[in-house]
Each structure stands twice: as structure tokens, then as C-alpha cells.
N, CA and C atoms as an extended XYZ file, in Angstrom:
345
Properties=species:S:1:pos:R:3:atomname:S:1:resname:S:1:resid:I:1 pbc="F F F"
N       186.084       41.537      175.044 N   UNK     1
C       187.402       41.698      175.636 CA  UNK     1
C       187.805       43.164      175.685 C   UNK     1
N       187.053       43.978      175.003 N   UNK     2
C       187.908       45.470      174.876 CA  UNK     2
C       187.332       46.198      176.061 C   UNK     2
N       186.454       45.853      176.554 N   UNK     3
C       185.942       46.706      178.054 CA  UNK     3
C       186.725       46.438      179.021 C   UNK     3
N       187.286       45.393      178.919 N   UNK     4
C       188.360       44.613      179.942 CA  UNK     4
C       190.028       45.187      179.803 C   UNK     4
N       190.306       45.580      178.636 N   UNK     5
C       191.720       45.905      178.148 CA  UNK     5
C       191.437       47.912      178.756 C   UNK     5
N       190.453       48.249      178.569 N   UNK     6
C       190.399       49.545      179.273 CA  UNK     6
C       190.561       49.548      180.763 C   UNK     6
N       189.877       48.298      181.515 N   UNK     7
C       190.076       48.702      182.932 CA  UNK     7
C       191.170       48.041      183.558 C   UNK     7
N       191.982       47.080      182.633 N   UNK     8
C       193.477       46.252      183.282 CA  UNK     8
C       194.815       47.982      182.802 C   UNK     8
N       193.892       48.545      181.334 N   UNK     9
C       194.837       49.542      181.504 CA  UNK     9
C       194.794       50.710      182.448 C   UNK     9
N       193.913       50.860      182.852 N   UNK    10
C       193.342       51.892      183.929 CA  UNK    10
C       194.115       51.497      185.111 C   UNK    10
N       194.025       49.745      185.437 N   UNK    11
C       194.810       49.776      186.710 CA  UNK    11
C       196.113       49.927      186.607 C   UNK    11
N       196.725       49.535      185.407 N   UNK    12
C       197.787       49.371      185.051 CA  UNK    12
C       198.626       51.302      185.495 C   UNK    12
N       197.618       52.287      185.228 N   UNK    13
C       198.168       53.170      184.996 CA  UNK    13
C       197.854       54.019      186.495 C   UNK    13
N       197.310       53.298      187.003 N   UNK    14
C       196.958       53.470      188.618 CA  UNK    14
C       198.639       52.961      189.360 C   UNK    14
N       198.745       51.737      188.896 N   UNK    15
C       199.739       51.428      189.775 CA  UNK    15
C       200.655       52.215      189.679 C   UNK    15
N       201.256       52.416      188.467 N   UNK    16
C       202.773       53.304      187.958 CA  UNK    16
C       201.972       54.824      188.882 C   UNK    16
N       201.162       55.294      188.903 N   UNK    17
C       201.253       56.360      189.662 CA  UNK    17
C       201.670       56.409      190.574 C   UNK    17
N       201.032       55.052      191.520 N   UNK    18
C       200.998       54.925      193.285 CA  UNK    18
C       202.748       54.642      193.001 C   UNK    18
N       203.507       53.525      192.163 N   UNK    19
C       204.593       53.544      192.498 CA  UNK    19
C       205.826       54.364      192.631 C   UNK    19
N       205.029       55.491      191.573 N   UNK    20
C       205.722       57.177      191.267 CA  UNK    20
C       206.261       57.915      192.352 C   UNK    20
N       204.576       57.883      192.977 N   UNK    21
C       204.726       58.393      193.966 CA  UNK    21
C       205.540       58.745      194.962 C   UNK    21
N       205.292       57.155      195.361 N   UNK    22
C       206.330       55.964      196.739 CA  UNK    22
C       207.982       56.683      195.915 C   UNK    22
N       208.101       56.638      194.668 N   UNK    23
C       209.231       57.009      194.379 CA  UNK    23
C       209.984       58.462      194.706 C   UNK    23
N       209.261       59.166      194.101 N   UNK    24
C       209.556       60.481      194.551 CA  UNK    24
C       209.519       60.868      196.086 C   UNK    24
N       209.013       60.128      196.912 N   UNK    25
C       208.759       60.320      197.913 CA  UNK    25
C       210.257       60.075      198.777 C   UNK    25
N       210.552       58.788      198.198 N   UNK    26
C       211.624       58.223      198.440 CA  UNK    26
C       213.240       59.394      198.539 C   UNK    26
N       212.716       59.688      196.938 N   UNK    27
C       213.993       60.773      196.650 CA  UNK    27
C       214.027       61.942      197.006 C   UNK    27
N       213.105       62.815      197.483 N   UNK    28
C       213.154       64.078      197.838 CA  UNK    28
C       212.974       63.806      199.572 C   UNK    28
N       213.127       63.054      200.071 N   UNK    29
C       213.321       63.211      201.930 CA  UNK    29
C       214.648       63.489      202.115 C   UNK    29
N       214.672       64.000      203.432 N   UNK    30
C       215.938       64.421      203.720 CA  UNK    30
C       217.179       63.548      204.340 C   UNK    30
N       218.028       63.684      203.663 N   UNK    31
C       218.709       62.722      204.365 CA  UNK    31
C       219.234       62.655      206.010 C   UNK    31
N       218.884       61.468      206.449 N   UNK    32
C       219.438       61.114      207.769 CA  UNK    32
C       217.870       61.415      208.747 C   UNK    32
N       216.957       61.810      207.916 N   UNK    33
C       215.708       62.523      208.627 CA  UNK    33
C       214.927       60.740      209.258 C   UNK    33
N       214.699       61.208      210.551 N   UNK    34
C       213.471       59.664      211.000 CA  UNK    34
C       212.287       59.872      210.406 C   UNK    34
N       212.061       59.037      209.588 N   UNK    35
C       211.151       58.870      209.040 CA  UNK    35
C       209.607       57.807      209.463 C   UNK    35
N       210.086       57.750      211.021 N   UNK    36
C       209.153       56.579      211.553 CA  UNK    36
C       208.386       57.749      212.536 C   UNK    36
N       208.987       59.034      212.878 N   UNK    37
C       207.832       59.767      213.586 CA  UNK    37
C       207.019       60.799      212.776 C   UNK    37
N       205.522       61.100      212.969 N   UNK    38
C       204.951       61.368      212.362 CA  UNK    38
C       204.950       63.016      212.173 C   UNK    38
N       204.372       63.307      211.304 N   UNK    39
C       204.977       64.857      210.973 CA  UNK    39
C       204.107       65.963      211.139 C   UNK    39
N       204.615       66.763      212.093 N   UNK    40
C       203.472       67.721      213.285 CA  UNK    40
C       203.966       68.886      212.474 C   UNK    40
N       204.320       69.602      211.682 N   UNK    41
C       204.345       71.286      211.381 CA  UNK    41
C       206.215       71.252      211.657 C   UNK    41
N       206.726       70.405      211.683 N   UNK    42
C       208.228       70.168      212.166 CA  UNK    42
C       208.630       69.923      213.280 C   UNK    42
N       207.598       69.549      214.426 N   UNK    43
C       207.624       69.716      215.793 CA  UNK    43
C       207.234       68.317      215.977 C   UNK    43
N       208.215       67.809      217.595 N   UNK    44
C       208.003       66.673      218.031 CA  UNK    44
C       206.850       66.388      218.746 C   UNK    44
N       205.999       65.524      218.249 N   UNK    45
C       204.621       65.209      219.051 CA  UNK    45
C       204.870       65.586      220.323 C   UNK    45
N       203.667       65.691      221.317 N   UNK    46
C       203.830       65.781      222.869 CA  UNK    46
C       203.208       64.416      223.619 C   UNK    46
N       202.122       63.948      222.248 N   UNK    47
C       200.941       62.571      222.800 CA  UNK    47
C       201.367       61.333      221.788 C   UNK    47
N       200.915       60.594      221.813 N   UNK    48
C       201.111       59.503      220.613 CA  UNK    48
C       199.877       59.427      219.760 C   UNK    48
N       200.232       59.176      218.596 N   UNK    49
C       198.739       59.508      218.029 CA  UNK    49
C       197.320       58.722      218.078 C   UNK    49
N       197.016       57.590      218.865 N   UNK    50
C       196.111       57.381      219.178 CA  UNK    50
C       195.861       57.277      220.646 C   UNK    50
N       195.711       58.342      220.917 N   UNK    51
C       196.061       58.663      222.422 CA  UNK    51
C       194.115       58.721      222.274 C   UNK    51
N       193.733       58.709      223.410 N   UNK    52
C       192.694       58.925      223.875 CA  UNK    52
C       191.867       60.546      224.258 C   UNK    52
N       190.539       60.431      224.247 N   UNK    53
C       190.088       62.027      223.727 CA  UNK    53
C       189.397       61.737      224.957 C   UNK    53
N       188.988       63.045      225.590 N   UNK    54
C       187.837       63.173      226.207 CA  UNK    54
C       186.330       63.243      225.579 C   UNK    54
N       185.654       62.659      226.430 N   UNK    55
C       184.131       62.601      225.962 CA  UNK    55
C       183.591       63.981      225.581 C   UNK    55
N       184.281       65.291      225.825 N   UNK    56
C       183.327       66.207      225.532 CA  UNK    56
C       183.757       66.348      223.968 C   UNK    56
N       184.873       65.753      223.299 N   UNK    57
C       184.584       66.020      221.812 CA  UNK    57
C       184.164       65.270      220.954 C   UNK    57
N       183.079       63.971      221.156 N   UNK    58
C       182.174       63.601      220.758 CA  UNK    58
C       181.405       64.012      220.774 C   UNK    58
N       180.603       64.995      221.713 N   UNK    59
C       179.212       65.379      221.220 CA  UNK    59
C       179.672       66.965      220.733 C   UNK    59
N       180.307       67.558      220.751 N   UNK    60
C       181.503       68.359      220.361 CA  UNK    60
C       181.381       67.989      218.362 C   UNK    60
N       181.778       67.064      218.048 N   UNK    61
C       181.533       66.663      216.890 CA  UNK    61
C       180.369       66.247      215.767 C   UNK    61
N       179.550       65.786      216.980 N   UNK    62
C       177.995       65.758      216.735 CA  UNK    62
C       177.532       67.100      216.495 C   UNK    62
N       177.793       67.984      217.293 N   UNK    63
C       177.432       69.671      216.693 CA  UNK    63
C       177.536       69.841      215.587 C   UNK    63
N       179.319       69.150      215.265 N   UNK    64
C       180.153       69.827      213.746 CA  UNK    64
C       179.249       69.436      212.950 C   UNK    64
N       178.755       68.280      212.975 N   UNK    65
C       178.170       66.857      211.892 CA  UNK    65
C       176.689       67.390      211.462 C   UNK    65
N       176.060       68.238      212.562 N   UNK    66
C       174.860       68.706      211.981 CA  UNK    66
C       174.810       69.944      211.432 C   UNK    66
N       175.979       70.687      211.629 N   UNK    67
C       176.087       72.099      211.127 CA  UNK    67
C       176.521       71.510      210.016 C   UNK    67
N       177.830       70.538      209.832 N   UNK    68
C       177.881       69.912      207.988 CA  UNK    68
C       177.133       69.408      207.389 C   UNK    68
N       175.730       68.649      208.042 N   UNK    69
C       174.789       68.660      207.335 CA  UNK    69
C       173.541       69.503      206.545 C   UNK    69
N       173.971       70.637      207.515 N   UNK    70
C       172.700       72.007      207.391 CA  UNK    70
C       173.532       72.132      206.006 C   UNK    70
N       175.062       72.846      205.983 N   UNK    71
C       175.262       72.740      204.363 CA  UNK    71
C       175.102       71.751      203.013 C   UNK    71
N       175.554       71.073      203.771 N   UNK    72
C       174.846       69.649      202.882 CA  UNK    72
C       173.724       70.077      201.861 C   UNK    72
N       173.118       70.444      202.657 N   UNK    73
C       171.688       70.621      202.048 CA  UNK    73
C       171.377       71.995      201.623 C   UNK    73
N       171.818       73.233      202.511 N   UNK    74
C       171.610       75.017      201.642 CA  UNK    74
C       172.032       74.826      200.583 C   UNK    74
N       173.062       74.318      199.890 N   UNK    75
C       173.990       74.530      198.508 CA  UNK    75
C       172.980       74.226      198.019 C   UNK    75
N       172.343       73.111      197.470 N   UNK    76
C       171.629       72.698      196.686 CA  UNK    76
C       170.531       73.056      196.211 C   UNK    76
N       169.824       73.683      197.928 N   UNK    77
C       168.486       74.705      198.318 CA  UNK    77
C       168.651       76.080      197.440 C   UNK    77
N       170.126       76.390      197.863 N   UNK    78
C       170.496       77.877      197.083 CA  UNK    78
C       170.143       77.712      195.525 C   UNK    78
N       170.414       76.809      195.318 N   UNK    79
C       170.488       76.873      193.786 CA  UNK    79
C       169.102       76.756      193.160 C   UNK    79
N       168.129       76.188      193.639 N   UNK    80
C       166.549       75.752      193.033 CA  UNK    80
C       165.635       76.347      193.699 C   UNK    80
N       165.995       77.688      195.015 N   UNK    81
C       165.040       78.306      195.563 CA  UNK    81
C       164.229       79.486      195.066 C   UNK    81
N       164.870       80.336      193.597 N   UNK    82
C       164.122       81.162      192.583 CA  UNK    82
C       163.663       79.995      191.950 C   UNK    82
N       163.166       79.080      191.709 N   UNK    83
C       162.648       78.481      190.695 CA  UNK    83
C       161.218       77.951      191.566 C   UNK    83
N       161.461       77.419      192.704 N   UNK    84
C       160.393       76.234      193.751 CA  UNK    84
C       159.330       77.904      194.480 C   UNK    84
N       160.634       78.815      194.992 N   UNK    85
C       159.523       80.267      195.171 CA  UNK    85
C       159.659       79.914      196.914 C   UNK    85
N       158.029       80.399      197.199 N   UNK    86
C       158.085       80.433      198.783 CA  UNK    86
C       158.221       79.297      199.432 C   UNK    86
N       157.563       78.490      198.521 N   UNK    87
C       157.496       77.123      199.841 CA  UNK    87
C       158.506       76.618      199.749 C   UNK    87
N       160.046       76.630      199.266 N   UNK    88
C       161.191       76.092      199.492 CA  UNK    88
C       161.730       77.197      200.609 C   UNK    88
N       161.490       78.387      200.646 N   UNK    89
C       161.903       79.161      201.941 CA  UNK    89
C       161.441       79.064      203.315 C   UNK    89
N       160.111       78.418      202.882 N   UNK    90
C       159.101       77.703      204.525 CA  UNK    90
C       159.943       76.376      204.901 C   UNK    90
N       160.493       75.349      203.734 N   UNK    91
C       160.566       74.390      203.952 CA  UNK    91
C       162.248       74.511      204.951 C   UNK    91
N       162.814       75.486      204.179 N   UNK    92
C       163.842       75.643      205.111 CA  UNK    92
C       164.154       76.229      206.111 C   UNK    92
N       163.217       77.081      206.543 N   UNK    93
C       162.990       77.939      207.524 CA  UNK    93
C       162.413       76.362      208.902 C   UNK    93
N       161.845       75.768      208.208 N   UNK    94
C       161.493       74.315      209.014 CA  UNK    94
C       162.775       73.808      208.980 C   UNK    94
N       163.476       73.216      208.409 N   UNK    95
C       164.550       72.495      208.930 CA  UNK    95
C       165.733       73.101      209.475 C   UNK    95
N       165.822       74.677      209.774 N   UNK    96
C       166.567       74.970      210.161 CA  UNK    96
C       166.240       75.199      211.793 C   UNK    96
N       164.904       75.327      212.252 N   UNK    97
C       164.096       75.519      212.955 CA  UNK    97
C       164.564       73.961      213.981 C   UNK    97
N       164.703       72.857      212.913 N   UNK    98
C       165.277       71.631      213.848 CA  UNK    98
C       166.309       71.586      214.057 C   UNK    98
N       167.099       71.720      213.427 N   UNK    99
C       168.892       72.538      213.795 CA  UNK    99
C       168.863       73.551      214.757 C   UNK    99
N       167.838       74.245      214.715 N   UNK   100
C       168.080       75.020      216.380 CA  UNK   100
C       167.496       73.925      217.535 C   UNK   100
N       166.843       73.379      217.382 N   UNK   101
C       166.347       72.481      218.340 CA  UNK   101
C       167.351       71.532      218.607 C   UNK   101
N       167.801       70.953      217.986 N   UNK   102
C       169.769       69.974      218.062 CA  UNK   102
C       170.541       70.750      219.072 C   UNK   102
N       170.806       71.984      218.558 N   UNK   103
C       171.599       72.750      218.950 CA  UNK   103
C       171.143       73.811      220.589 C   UNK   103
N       169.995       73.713      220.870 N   UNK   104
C       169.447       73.966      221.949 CA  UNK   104
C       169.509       73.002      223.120 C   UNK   104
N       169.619       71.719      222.812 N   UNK   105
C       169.435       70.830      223.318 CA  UNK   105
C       171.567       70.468      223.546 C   UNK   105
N       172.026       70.434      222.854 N   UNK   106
C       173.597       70.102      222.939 CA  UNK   106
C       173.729       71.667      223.793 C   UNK   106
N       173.315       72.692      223.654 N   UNK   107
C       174.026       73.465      224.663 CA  UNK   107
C       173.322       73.354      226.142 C   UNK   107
N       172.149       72.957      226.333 N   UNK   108
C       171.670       72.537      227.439 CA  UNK   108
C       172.594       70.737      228.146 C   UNK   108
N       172.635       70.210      227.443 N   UNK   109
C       173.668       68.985      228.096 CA  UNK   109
C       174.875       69.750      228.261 C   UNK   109
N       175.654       70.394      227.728 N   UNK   110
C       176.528       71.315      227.946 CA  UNK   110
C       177.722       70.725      227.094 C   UNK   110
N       177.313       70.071      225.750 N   UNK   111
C       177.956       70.097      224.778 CA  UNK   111
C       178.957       70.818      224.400 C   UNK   111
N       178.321       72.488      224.236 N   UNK   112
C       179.476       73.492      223.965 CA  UNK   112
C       180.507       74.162      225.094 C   UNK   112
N       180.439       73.407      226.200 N   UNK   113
C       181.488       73.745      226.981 CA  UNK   113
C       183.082       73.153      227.074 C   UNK   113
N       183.826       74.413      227.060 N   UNK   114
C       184.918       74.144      226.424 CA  UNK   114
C       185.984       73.393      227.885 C   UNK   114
N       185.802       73.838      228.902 N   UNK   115
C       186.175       73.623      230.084 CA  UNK   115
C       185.424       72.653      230.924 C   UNK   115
């Protein structure tokens, strides 16, 4: 039973946060403020927020997604590449080598065009 009394108190102390929260949230808005439109930098939307995108920022994003993956993976590279020596610098010199090939290929469909 005592593994169980740790995680009913865990939720227990989950909830009083989330309800904290909701609380304070409650008390520090401004009064008379609409609170049903969503909050742009203080400025009234111009679109609704699930307004529809053009197709060029999907593959637009596919760029982002492989450049966040190239880090993904240097951090980790950075850290164990004095230890592994040359062939972790070949190995990445190869996969970066396919990240230009991604990226050769998205600017040839014309991915990176902004217009």
C-alpha cells in the first residue's frame, strides 16, 4: 500500500497546483477584460485561429524539422567526439552530407521560396 499512498499523494498535490493556478489566474485578470478572445501581444487578431495555411509552409516546416533534427543529434556528437576521434567526424561529415542532399532537393521544389 505505501507505493500507492506516494502516487494518490503526488496526484493529490498535482491537483491543488492545477487548481492554484486556475485560481490566481482568476484573480489577477483585469477587470471587465474579454476573456473569450485570444491573446496576440495586446492586439486584436486579424484571422481566427484556425484559419488555414498555405501549402508552402509545410514543406517550409519539413526544412525546420530536419535542421531540428541535425541538432538533435550534434549535441550529443559534441560531447563524445574527443573520445570516438576521427571516425565520429567522418560519420558526421556523412550525415550532414544527407542534410545537404534534403536541403538541395527542398530548394530545387522551391520549398524555400518565400513568395
Amino acid at each position: 500500500m505505501q507505493p500507492y499512498a506516494v502516487v494518490v499523494a503526488y496526484l493529490g498535490l498535482l491537483g491543488v497546483l492545477v487548481v492554484a493556478g486556475y485560481a490566481f489566474s482568476a484573480a489577477a485578470g483585469l477587470p471587465g477584460a474579454d476573456r473569450s478572445l485570444p491573446f496576440l501581444s495586446g492586439g486584436v487578431p486579424r484571422e481566427h485561429a484556425v484559419s488555414r495555411y498555405h501549402a508552402r509552409w509545410y514543406a517550409l516546416t519539413m526544412v525546420f524539422l530536419a535542421f531540428d533534427m541535425e541538432m538533435v543529434f550534434m549535441y550529443p556528437w559534441a560531447v563524445v567526439v574527443s573520445a570516438v576521434g576521427v571516425t565520429a567526424v567522418v560519420e558526421m561529415f556523412i550525415f550532414l552530407g544527407l542534410i545537404l542532399v534534403g536541403v538541395l532537393y527542398a530548394w530545387r521544389e522551391g520549398a524555400l521560396r518565400w513568395a
